[in-house]
N, C-alpha and C positions, 0 to 999 in steps of 0.2 A: 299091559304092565306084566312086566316078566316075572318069576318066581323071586329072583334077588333083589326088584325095586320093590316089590310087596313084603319081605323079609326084612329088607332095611328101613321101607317107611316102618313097617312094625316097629323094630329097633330102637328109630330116629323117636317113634310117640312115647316109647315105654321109658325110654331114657329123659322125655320132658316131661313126663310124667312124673317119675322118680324127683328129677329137681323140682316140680311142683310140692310135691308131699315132703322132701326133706327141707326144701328153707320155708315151706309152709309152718311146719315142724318148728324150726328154729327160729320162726319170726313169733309164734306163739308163747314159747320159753321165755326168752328174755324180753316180752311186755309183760308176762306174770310175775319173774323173777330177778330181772335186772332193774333194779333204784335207779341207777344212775343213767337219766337219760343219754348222753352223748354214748357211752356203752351200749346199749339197746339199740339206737338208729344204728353204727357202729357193726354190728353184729349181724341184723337185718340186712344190712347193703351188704356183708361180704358175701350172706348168703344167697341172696340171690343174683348178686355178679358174677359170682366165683362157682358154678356149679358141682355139686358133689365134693370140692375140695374146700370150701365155706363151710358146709356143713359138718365135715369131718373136723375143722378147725377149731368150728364152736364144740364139740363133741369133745377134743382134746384138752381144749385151752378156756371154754366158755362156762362149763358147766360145773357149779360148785356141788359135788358128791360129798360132802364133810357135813352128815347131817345130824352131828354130833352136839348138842348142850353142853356147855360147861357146867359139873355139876359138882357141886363141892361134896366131900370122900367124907369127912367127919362132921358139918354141922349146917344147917341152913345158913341160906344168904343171910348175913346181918344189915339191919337198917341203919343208916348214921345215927348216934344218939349224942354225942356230947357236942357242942358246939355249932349246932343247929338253931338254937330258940334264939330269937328276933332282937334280946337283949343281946346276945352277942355280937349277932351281926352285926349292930351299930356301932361295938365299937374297934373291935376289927375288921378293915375292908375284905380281907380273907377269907374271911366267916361264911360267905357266899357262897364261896370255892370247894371249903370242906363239907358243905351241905353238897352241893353240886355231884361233888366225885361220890359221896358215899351215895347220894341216891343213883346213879351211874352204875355203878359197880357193885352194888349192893354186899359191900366189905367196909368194915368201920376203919378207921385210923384208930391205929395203936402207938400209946407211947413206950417210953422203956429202950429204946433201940439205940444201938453205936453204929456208927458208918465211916468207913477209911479210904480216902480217895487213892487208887496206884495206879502208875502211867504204866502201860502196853506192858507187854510179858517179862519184861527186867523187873518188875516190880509184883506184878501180878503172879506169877506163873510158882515162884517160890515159895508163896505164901499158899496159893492153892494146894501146892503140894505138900507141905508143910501142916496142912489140915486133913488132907485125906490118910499122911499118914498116922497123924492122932487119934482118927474117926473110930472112934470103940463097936457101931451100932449098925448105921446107915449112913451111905455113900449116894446121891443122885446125880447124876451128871448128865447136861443135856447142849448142844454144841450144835451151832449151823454147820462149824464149816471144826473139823477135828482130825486131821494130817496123821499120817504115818511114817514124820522127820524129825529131826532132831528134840526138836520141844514136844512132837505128840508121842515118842517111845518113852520119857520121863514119865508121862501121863497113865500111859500104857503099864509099864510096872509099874506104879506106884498103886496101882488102882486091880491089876490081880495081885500082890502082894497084901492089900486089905483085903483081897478076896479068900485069899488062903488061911487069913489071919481070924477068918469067921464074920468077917464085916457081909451087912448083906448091900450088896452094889449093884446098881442097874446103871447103866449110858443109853443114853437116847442120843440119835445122828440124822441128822435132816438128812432125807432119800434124796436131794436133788443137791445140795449145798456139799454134804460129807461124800460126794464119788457118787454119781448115778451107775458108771457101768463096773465102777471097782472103787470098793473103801477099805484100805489096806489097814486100820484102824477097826472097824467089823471085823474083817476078816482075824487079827492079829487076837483079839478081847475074846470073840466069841471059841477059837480055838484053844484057848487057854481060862474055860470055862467060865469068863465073866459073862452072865446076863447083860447084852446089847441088842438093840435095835435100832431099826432104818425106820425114821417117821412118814408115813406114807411113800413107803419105794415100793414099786411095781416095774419089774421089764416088759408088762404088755399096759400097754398107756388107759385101753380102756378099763382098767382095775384099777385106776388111782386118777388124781388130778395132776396133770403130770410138768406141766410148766409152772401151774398157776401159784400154787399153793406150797408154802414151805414154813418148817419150822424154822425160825427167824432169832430164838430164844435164848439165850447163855444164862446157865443157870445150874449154882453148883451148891448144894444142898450137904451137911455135913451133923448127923448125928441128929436131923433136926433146931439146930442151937445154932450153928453158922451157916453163912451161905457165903456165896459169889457172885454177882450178875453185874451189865456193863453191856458193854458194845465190842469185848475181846472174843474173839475166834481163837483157838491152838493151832500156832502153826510158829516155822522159825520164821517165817516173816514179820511178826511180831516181838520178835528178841534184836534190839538196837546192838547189845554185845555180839551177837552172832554175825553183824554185817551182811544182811542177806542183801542180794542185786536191787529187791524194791518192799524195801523197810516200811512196815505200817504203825503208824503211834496209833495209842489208841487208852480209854481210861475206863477202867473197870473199881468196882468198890466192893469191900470184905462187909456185911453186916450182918450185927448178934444182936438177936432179944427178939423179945413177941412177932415181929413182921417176919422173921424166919416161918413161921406157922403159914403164911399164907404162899409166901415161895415155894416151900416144901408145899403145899397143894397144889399148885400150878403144875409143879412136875409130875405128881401121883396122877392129877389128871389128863397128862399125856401120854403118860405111861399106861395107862388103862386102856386108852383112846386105841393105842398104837396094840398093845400085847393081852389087850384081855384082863391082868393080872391087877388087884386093888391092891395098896399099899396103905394098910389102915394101922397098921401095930404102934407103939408108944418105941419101937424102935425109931417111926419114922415122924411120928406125932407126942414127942414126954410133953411134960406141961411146961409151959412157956414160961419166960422171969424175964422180968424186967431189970437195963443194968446199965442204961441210957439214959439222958435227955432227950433225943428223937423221935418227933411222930412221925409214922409212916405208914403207909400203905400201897399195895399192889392193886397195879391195873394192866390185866389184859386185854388182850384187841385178836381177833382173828375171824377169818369167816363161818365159823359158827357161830358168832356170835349176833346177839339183834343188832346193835348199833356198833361202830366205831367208834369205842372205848377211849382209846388213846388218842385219837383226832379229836373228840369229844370234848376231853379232859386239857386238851392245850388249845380249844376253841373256850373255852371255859375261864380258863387260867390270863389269855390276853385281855377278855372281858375282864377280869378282878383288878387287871393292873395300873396302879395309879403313880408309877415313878419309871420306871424302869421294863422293858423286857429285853432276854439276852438267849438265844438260839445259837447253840452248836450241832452242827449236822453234817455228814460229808459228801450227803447228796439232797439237794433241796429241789422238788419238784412237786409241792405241797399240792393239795383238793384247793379250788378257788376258795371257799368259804374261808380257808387260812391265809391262802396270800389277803384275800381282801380284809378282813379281820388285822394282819397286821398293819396295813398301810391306814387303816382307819386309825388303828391305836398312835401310831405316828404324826398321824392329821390330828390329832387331840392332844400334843404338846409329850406322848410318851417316849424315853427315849427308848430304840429298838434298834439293837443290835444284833447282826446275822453272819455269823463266823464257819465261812465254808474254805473247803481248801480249792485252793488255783487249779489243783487240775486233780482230781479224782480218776480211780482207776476203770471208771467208764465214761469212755470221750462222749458215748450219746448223750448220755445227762447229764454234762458239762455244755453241751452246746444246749440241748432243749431247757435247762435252768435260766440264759440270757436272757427268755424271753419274761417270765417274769417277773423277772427282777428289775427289768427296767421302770414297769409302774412302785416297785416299792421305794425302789431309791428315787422317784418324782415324789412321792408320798412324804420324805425324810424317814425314811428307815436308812441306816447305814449297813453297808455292803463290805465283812472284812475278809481279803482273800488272804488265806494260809499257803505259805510258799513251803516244798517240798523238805520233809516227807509227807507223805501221804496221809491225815491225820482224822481216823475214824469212827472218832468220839462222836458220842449224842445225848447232850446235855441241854435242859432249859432251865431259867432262872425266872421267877417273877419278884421285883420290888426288892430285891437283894432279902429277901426271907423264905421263899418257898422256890420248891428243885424239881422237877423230874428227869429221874438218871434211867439207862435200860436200853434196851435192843433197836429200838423204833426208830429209825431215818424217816426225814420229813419227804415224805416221796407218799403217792397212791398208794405202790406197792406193798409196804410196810403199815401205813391206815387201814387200808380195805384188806387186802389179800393174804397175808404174812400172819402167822401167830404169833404173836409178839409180846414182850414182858418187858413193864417201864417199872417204877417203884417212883412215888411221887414223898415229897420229906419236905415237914414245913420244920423249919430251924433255918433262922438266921446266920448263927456263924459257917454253917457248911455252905449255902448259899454263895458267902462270899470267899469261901474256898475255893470253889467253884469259877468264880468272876477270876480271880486270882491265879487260876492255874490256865485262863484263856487266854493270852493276850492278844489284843488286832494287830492285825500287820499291815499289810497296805488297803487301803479302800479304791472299793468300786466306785467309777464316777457318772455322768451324767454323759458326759463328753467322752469317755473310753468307750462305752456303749454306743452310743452315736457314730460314732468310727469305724465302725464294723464296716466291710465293706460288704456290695449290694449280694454277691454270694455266699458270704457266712451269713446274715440274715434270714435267708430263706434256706440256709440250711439249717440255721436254728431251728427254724418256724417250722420247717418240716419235720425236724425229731419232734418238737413240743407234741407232734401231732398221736406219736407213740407213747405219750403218757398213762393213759390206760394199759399198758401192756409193761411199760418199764418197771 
């Protein structure tokens, strides 16, 4: 054997060596740390098919670094207390529900609260600004996705103009959603002294989690007293008057009273998370009034957290319902436990309605969604498709009396991965505000899906298979 075949077997063993010890490595992680089996085998097989670049994969995209607690800033978790004891339950089927979520999320429901439904930024964008310029105290503002065009320069002054004015303001911008390699909104706020930040952005990927994880959240906190939250992004593709090339509807809601308290924490707690800085003062916390008929309460979801929150809480809420369930979402590509959960509710005489749009601005989860939807519509759930525009609301209904409105698309991504902010509100009449502002358009059928021809099928079948990852 010559110097160089002895130099390259060397080579050739330290290099199978090395992928020995790194999807060794990687197969050991996610059986301690990955729940969800099909994820875990998943990860295991890429690592040791895919040598050295499997393991670099799971190192980017596998490994949840967010080893943060949600910890509430002013008071301990509260325990549900009213509407829990066993005389209740019986005579509200709900009763269940509200026990359910507060031991969940260990935040009570408060009553006192007003909520106002506005469609996309013709409605929304005015009134938010219309608030920040009233804002005496504190300003929080937190945005997946926050543009630097037409509708986000509005935002832009409006928001150092309270900052000059002595308001104290913070933005928070998801590092991957608001511009990974440029966010011209950062850039513009922070040079014009508003306090902003990028929620986990790092340009060296091993310092953050870099695909996986995103602040998912809209959430506009105003003196403590009002808020904003919904499924609206800033951007002018969301202003219907602006005519942009591909216009997004979408439905966001204004609400005041005690539940402001617990939004305003959601934010302080990310702002912490992200800059170090507590946000404790009666700037950003006066004492709450009640000035409503609405109960409500916040529920978050993200991977700090022990359980899936918001998956949880609409696994929860299909169990309570005994008339009706109504889903708006504009990407449905729910955890099994929910498709099956709905098709069962269905199978038990409930009516279930699923209002997605026709074609969503990502063709993958448009095609990997057919696949199961085909068991829910065998089931009697009805399938309604929204024809164009693009409409990106995410709204549940249970029994025409209870809602949850907020950030969360019925997708893996937004359950498991996403930090995310719903607000659940039992009140009947908004419920069917709600019912009232969806209307179905055409339904999916049994025989449309049937039709598919033999290669759209398995090209369905093959996105379904990036579920985990979408």
């Amino acid at each position: 054997m010559t110097l160089d075949d002895g130099l390259a077997a060397l080579v050739g063993t330290a290099a199978v060596a090395a992928h020995i010890a790194i999807a060794g490595s990687v197969t050991v992680h996610a059986l301690l740390y990955k729940r969800n089996v099909g994820a875990a085998v998943s990860w295991i097989g890429i690592a040791w098919l895919s040598p050295f670049l499997g393991g670099l994969l799971y190192a980017i995209m596998g490994v949840n670094r967010v080893k943060r607690r949600a910890q509430r800033l002013r008071r301990d978790r509260l325990p549900p207390t009213a509407g829990s004891s066993a005389a209740a339950m019986a005579v509200d089927p709900l009763s269940p529900l509200e026990f359910a979520v507060g031991r969940l999320t260990g935040l009570p429901s408060v009553p006192g609260n007003t909520i106002e439904m506005l469609r996309s930024g013709d409605e929304a964008y005015p009134r938010m600004l219309q608030e920040i310029a009233r804002a005496q105290r504190s300003i929080g503002l937190c945005s997946y996705i926050f543009r630097a065009d037409e509708a986000g320069e509005q935002f832009h002054q409006a928001l150092i103009e309270a900052r000059q004015r002595g308001v104290e303001v913070r933005v928070l911008i998801d590092g991957v959603g608001g511009g990974y390699f440029w966010s011209g909104t950062y850039q513009h706020l922070k040079k014009a002294g508003v306090p902003v930040a990028r929620f986990l952005h790092s340009y060296f990927p091993w310092q953050m989690p870099f695909v996986n994880l995103r602040n998912h959240r809209k959430v506009l906190v105003i003196d403590g007293c009002v808020a904003f939250t919904g499924g609206l992004n800033i951007g002018a593709e969301n202003v219907e008057a602006g005519k942009p090339l591909h216009l997004v509807r979408d439905t966001h809601f204004r609400i005041e009273g005690p539940v402001v308290e617990q939004l305003t924490d959601t934010f302080a707690d990310d702002w912490l998370f992200t800059t170090g800085e507590q946000l404790v003062s009666k700037a950003w916390f006066p004492k709450p009034e009640a000035i409503g008929g609405v109960t409500a309460r916040v529920v978050n979801s993200g991977p700090d957290e022990d359980m899936e929150q918001i998956e949880f809480v609409a696994l929860h809420a299909i169990s309570c319902a005994r008339r009706s369930i109504r889903v708006v979402t504009p990407y449905f590509l729910p955890p099994e436990p929910l498709t099956m959960a709905l098709g069962l509710a269905a199978m038990r005489g409930i009516e279930v309605d699923i209002l997605l749009p026709e074609n969503s601005n990502h063709a993958i989860l448009d095609w990997a969604r057919r696949v199961p939807l085909r068991p829910l519509v065998e089931a009697g759930c009805r399938v309604w498709l929204l024809p164009a525009p693009f409409d990106h609301s995410k709204l549940m209904t249970i029994d025409e009396s209870w809602s949850m409105i907020g950030s969360a698309n019925w997708d893996t991504r937004s359950f498991r991965l996403n930090f995310e902010l719903n607000v659940e509100l039992h009140d009947a009449a908004f419920a069917r505000r709600i019912i009232e502002a969806t209307v179905p358009q055409r339904q999916l059928t049994i025989d449309e899906i049937d039709g598919d021809r033999l290669f759209i099928r398995l090209r369905n079948s093959a996105a379904r298979l990036l579920q985990p990852y979408l």
